[in-house]
Backbone as CSV, one residue per row, in Angstrom:
resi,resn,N_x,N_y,N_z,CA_x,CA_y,CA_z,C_x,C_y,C_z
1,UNK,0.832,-1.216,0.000,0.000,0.000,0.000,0.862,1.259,0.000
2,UNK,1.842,1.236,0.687,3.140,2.432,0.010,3.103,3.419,-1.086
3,UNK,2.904,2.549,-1.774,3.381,3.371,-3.422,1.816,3.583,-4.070
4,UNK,0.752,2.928,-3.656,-0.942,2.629,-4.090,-1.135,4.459,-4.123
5,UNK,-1.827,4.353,-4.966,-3.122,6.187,-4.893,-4.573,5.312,-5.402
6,UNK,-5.321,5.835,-4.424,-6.605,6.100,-4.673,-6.977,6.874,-4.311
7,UNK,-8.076,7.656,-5.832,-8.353,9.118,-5.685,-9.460,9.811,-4.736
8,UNK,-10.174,8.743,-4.266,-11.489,8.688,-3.193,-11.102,8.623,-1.939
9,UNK,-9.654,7.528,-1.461,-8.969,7.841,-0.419,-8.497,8.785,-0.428
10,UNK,-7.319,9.508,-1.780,-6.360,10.607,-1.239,-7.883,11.965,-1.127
11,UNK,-8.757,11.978,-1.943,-9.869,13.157,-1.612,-9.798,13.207,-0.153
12,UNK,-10.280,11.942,0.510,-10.229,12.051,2.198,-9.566,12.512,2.973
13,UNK,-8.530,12.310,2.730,-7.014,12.385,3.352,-6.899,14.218,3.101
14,UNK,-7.335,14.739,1.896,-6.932,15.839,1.655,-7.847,16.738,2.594
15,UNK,-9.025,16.084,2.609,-10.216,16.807,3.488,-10.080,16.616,4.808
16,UNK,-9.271,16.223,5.086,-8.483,15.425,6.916,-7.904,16.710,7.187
17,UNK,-6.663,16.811,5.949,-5.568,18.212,6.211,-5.795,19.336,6.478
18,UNK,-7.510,19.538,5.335,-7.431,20.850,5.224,-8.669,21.549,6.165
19,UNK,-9.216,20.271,6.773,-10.172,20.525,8.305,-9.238,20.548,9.249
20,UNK,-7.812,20.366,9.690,-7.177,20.732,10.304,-6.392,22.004,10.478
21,UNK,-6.671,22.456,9.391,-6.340,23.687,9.106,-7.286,25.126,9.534
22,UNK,-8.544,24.454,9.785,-9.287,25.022,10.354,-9.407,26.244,11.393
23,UNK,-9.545,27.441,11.270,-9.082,27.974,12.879,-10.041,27.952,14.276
24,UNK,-11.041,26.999,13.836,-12.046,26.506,14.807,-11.561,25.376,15.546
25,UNK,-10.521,24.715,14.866,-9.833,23.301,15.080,-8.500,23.179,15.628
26,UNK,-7.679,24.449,15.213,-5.863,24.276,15.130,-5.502,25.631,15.382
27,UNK,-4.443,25.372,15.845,-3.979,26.649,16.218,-2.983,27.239,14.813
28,UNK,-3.211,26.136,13.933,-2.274,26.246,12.885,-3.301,27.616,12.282
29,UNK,-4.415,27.051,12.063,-5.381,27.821,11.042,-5.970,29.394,12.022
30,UNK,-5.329,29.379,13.343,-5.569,30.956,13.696,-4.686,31.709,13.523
31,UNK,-3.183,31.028,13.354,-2.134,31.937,12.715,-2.088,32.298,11.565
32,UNK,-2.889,31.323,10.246,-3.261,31.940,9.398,-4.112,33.178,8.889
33,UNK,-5.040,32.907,9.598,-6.075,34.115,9.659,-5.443,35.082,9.784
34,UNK,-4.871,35.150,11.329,-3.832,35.731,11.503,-2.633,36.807,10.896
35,UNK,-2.670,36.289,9.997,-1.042,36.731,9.530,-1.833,37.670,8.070
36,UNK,-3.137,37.596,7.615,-4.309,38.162,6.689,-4.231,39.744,7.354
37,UNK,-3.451,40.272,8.523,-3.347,41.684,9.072,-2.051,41.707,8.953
38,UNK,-0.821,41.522,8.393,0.627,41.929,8.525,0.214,43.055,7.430
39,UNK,-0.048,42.809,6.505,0.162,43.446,5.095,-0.733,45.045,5.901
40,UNK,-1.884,45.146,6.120,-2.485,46.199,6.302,-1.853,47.257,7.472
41,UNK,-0.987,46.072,8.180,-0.118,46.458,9.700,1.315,47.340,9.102
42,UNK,1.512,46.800,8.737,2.740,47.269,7.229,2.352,48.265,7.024
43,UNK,1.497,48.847,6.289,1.178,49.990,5.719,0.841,50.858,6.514
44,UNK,0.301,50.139,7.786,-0.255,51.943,8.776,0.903,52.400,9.290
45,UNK,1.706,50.717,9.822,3.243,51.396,10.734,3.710,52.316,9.452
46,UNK,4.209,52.333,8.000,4.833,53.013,7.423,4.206,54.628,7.570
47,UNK,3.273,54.694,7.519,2.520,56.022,7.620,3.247,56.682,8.850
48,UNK,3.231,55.789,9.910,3.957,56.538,11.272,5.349,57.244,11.043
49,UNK,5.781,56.645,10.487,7.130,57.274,10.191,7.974,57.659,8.856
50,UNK,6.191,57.959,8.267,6.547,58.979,7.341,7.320,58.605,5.886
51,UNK,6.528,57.485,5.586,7.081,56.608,4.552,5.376,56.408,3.570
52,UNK,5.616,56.957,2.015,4.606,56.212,1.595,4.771,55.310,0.084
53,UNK,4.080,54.431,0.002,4.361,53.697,-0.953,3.452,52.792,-1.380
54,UNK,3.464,52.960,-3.068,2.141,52.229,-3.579,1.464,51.050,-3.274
55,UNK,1.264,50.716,-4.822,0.444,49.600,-4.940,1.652,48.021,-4.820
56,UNK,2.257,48.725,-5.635,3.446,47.962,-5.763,4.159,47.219,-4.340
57,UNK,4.109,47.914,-3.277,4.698,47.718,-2.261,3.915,46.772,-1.681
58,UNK,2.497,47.058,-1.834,1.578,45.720,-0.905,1.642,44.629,-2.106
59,UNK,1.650,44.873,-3.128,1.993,43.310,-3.627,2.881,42.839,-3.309
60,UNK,3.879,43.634,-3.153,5.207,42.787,-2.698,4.984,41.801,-1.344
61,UNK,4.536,42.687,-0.302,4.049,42.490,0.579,2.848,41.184,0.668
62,UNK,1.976,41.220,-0.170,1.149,40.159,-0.058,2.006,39.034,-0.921
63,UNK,2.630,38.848,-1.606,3.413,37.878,-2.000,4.040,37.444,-1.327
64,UNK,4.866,37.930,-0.513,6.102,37.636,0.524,5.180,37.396,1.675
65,UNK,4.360,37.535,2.153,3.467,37.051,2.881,3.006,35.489,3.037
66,UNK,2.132,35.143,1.461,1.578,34.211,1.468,2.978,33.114,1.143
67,UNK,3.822,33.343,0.490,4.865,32.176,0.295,5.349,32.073,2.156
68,UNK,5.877,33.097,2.464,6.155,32.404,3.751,5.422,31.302,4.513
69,UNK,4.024,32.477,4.608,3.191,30.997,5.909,3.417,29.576,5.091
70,UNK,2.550,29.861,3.815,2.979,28.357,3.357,3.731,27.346,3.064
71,UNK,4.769,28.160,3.182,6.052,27.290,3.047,6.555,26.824,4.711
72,UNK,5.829,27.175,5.681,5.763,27.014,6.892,4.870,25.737,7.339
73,UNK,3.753,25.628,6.566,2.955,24.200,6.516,3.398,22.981,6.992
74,UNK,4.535,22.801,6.463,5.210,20.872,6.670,5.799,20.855,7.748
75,UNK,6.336,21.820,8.640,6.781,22.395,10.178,5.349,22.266,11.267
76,UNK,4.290,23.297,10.714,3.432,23.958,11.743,2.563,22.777,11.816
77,UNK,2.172,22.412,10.290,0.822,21.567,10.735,1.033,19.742,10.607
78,UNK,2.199,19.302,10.258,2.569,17.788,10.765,3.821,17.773,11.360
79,UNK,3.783,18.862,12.452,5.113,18.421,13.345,5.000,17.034,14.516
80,UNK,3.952,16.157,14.129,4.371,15.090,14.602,4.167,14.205,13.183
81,UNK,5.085,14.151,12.248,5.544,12.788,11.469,6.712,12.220,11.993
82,UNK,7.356,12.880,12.830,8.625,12.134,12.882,9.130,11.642,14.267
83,UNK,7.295,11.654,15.008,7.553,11.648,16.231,7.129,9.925,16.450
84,UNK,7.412,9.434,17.783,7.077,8.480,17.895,5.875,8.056,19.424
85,UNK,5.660,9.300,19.222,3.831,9.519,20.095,3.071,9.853,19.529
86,UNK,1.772,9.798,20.176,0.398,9.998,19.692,0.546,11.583,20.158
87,UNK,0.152,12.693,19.933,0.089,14.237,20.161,-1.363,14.505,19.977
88,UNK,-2.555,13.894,20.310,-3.535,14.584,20.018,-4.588,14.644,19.033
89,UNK,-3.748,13.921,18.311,-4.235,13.966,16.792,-4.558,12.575,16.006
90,UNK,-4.761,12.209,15.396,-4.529,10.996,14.816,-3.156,10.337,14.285
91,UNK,-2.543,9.707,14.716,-1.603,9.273,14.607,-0.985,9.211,12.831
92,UNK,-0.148,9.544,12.749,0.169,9.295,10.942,0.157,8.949,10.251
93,UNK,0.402,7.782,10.771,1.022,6.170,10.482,-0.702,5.368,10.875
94,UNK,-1.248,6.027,11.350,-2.994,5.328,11.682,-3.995,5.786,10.341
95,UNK,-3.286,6.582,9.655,-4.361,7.366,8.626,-4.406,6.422,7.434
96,UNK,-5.711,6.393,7.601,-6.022,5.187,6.216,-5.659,5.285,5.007
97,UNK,-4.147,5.593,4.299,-3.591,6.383,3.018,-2.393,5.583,2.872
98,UNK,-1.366,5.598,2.009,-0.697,4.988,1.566,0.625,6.235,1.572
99,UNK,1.447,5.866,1.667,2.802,7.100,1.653,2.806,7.810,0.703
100,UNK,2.511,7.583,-0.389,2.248,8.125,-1.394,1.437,9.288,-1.245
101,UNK,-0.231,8.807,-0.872,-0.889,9.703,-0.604,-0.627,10.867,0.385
102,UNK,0.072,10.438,1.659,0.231,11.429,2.488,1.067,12.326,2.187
103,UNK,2.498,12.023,1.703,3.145,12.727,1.131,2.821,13.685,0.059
104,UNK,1.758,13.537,-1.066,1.264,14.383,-1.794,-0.138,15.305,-1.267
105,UNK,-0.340,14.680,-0.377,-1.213,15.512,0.403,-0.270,16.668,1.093
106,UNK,0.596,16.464,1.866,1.355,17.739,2.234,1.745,18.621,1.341
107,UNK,2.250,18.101,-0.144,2.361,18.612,-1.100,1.375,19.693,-1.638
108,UNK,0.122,19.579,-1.709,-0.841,19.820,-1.786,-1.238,20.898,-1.161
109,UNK,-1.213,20.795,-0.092,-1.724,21.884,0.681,-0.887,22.801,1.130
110,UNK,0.752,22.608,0.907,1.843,23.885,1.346,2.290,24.601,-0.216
111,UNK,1.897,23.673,-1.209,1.774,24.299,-2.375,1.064,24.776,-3.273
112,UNK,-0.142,24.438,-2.809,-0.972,24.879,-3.440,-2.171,25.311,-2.978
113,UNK,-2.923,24.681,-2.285,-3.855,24.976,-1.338,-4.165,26.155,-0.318
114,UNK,-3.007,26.168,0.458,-2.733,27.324,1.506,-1.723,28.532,0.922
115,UNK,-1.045,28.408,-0.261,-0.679,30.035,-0.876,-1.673,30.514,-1.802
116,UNK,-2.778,29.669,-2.132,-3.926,30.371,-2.860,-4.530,30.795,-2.544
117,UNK,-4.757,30.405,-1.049,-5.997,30.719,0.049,-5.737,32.303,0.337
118,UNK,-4.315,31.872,0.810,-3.902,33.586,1.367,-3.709,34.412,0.400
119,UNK,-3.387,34.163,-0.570,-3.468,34.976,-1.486,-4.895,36.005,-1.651
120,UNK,-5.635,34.922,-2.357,-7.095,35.387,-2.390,-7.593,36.406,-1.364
121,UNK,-7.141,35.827,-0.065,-8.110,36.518,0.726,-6.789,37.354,1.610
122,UNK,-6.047,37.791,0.899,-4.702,38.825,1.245,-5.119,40.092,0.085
123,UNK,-5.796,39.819,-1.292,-6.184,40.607,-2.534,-7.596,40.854,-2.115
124,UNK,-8.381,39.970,-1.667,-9.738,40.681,-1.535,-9.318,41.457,-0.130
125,UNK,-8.863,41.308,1.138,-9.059,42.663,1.917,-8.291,43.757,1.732
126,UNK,-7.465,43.910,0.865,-6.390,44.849,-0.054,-7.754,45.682,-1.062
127,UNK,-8.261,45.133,-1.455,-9.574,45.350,-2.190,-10.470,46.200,-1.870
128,UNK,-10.706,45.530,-0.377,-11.875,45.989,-0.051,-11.562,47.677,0.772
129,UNK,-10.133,47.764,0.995,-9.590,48.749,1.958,-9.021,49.583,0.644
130,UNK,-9.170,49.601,-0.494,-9.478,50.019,-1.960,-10.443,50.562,-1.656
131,UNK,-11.376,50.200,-1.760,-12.830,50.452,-2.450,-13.186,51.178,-1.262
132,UNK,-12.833,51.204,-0.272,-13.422,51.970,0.701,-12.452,53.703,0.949
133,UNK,-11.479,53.554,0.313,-10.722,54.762,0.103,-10.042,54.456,1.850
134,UNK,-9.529,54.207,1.892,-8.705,53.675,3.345,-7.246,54.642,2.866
135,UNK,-6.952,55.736,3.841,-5.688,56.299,3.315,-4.523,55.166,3.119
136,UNK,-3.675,55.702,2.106,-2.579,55.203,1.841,-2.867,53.890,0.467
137,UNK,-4.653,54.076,0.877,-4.651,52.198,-0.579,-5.343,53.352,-1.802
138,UNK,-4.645,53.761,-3.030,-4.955,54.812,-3.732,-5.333,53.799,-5.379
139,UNK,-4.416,52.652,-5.037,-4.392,51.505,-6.387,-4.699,49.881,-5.680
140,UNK,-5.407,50.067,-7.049,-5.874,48.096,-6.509,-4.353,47.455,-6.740
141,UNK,-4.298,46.218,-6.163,-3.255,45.629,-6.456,-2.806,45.272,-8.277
142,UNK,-3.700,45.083,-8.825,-3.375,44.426,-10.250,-3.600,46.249,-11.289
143,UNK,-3.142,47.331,-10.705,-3.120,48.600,-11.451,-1.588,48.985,-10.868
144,UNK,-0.770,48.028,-10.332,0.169,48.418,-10.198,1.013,48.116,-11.120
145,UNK,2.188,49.500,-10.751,3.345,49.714,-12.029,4.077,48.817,-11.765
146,UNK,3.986,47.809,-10.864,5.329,47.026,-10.652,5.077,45.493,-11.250
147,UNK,3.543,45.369,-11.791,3.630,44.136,-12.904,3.899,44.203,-14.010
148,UNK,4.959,45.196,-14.350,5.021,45.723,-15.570,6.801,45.107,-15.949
149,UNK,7.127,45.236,-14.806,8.288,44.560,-14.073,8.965,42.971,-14.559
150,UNK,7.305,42.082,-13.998,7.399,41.119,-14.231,7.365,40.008,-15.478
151,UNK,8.517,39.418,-16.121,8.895,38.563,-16.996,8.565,37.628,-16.822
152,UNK,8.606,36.488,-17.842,8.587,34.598,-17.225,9.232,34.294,-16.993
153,UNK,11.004,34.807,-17.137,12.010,34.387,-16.116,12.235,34.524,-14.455
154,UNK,11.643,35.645,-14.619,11.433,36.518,-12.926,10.598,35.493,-12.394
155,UNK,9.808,35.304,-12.802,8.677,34.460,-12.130,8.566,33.282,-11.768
156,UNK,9.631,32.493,-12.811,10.633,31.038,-12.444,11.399,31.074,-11.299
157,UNK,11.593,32.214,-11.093,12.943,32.160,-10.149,11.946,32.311,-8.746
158,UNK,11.185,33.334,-9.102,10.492,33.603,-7.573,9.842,32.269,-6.978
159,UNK,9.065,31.914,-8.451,8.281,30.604,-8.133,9.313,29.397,-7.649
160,UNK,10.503,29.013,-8.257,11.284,27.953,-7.462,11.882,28.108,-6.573
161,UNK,12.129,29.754,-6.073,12.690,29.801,-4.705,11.456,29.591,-3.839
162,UNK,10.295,29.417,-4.053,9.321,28.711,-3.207,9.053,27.419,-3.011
163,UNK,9.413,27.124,-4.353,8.802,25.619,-4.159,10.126,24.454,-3.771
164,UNK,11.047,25.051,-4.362,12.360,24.150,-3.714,12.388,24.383,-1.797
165,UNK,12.324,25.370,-0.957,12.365,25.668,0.212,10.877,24.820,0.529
166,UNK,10.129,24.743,0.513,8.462,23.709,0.918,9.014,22.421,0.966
167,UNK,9.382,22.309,-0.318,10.120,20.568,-0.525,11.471,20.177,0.626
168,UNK,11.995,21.329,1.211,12.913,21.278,1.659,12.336,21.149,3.124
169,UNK,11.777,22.135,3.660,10.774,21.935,4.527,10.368,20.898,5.229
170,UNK,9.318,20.253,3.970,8.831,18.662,4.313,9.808,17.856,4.515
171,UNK,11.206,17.577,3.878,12.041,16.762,4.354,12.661,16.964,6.021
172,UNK,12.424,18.708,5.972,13.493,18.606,7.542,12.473,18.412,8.496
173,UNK,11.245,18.415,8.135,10.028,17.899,9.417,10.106,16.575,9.478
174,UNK,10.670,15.657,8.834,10.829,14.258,8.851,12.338,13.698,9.689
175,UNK,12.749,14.577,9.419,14.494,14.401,10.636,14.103,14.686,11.696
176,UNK,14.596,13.531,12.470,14.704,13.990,14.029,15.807,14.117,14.847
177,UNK,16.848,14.621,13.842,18.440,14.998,14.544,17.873,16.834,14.516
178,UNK,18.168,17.260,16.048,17.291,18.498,15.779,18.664,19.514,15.719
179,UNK,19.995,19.590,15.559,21.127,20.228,14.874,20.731,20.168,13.503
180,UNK,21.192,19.346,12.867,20.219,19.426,11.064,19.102,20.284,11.133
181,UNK,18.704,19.765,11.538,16.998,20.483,11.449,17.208,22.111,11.094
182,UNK,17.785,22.645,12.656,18.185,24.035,12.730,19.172,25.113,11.465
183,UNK,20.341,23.463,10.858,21.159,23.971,9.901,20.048,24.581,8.916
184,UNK,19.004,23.151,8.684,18.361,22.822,7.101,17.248,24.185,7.028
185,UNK,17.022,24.624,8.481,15.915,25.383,8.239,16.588,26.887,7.878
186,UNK,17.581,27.235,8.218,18.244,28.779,8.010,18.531,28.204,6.814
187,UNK,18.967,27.099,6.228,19.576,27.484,5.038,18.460,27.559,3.653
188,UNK,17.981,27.064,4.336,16.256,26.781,3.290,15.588,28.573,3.407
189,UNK,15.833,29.450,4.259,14.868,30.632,4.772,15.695,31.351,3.288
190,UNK,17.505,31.318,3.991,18.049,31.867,3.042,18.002,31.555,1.521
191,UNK,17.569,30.408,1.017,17.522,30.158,-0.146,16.298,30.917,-0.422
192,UNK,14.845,31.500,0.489,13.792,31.105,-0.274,14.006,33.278,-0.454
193,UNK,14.371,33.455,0.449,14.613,35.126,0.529,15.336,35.738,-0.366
194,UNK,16.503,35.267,-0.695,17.387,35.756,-1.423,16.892,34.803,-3.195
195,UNK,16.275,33.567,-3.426,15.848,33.660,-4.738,14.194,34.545,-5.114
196,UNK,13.593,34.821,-3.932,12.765,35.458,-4.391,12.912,37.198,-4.566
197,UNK,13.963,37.446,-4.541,15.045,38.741,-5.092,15.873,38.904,-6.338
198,UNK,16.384,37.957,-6.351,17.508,37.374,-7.227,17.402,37.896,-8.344
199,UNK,16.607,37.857,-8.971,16.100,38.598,-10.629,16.210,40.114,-10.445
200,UNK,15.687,40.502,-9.369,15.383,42.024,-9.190,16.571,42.792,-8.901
201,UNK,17.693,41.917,-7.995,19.185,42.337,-7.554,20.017,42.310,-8.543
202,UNK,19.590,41.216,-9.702,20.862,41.158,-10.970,20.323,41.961,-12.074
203,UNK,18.609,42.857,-11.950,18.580,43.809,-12.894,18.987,44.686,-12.699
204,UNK,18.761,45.508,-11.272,19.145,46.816,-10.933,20.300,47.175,-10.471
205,UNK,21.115,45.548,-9.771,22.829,45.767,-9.940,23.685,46.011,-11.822
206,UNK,22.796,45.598,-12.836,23.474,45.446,-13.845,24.405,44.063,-13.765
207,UNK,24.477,42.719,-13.196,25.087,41.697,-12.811,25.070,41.361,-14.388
208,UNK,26.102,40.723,-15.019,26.029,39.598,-16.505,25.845,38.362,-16.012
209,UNK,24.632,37.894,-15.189,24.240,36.218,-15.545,23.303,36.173,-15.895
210,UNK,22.510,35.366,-16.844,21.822,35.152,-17.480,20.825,33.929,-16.604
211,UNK,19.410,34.743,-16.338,18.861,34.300,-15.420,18.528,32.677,-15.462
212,UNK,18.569,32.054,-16.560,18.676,30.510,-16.889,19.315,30.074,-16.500
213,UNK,20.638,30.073,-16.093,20.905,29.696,-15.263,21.020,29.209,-13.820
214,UNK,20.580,30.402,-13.100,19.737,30.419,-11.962,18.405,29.644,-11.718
215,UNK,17.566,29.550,-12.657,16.738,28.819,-12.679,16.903,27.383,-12.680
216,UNK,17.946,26.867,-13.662,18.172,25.477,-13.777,18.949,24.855,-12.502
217,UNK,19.274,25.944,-11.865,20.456,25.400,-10.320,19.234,25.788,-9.547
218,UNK,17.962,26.173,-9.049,17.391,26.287,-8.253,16.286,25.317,-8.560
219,UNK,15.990,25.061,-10.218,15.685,23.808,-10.195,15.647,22.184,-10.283
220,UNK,17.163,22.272,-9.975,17.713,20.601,-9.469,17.549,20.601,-8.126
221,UNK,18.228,21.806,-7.704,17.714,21.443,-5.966,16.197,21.779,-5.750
222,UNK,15.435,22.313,-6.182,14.223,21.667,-5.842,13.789,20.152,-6.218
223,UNK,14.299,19.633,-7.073,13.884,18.123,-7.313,14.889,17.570,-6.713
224,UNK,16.274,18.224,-5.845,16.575,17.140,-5.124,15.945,17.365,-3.461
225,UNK,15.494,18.267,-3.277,14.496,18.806,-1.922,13.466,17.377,-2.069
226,UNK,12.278,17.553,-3.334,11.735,16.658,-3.396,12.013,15.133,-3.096
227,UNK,12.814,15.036,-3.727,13.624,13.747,-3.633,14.179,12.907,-1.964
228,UNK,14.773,14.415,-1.289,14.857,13.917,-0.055,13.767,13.440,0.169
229,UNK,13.069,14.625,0.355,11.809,14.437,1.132,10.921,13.325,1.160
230,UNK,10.738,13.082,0.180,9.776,11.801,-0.554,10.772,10.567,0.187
231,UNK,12.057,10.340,-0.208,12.762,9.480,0.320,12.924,9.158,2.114
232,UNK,12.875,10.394,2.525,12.717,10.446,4.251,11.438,10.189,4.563
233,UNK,10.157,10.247,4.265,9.016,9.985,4.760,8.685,8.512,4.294
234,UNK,9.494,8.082,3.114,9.144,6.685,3.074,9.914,5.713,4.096
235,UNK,11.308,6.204,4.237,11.811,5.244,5.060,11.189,5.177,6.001
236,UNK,10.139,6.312,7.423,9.745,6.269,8.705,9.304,4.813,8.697
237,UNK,8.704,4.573,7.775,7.606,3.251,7.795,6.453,3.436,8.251
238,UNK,5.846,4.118,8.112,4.433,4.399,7.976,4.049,3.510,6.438
């Protein structure tokens, strides 16, 4: 049953995760909610001290937002896979799914699921504090000058400095040497900070590398992130 998918089981399994995510349920899903006020918190503190700045700036802001929490997922909300107690919850290794499934279920929901969520609902209250003329919100997010910016190379790079650090993530929630852990997690923060810059630092430094490159080295180590990862959650034996 390891390697098995069924799409009626993994549906279940996915509806397990993402009711845990709940903020009626988890404390995971009140930090989410949660974190739906940095961006607006951002903008009033700047007002205090006399700083103003567009549309452009809260996208930035709601971008760098939603990749963080979610890339925070395989930490916050199965920090017991690698444990060898029951915590409360249903045990891991008790969930009626196949490794396969569970593993793409985490997948699932730190990549796709929970940066869409926040997204959405990071653009609709950006929106709505729009439409209501809220000082300082003068442009909707998608009338900003700074998507004007954005290329399909830029967007490779931003996008795999996310998705290689998640993959990376899920593997170090599966180690239980907690030195690694600490290395894997600064070095994963720094990968995901500095490639979701990277394009923007080698336009406005004038740098000669040719961003394909960058892309193709940020995307082996994301398929070797994957690779751990997938490989460490199969050995637990679940």
């Amino acid at each position: 049953m390891s390697l098995s998918f069924d799409i009626k089981r993994f549906g279940k399994l996915v509806r397990h995760d993402v009711h845990r995510c709940s903020p009626r349920f988890s404390i995971v899903g009140q930090m989410l909610i949660s974190s739906l006020l940095f961006v607006p918190m951002m903008v009033v503190t700047q007002s205090f001290v006399g700083s103003t700045y567009g549309s452009g700036y809260r996208l930035l802001l709601v971008v760098t937002e939603s990749v963080a929490m979610a890339s925070q997922i395989p930490l916050l909300l199965y920090t017991y896979v690698s444990q060898k107690k029951k915590r409360g919850d249903i045990y891991f290794a008790m969930l009626p799914a196949s490794k396969l499934e569970k593993y793409l279920s985490i997948v699932l929901l730190s990549m796709v699921l929970v940066p869409l969520a926040l997204t959405v609902a990071n653009i609709a209250i950006d929106s709505l504090l729009t439409a209501v003329h809220v000082p300082l919100y003068h442009k909707y997010l998608w009338q900003s000058d700074a998507l004007d910016m954005i290329s399909l190379p830029k967007l490779c790079c931003s996008a795999l400095a996310f998705i290689g650090p998640t993959f990376g993530f899920i593997y170090v929630n599966a180690v239980r040497n907690k030195a690694w852990r600490i290395i894997m997690c600064l070095l994963l923060l720094l990968w995901m900070i500095s490639g979701m810059f990277v394009a923007l630092i080698i336009e406005v430094a004038e740098i000669d590398i040719p961003l394909w490159i960058i892309i193709v080295a940020e995307a082996a180590l994301a398929a070797l992130m994957a690779f751990l990862g997938w490989n460490k959650m199969n050995r637990i034996g679940y």
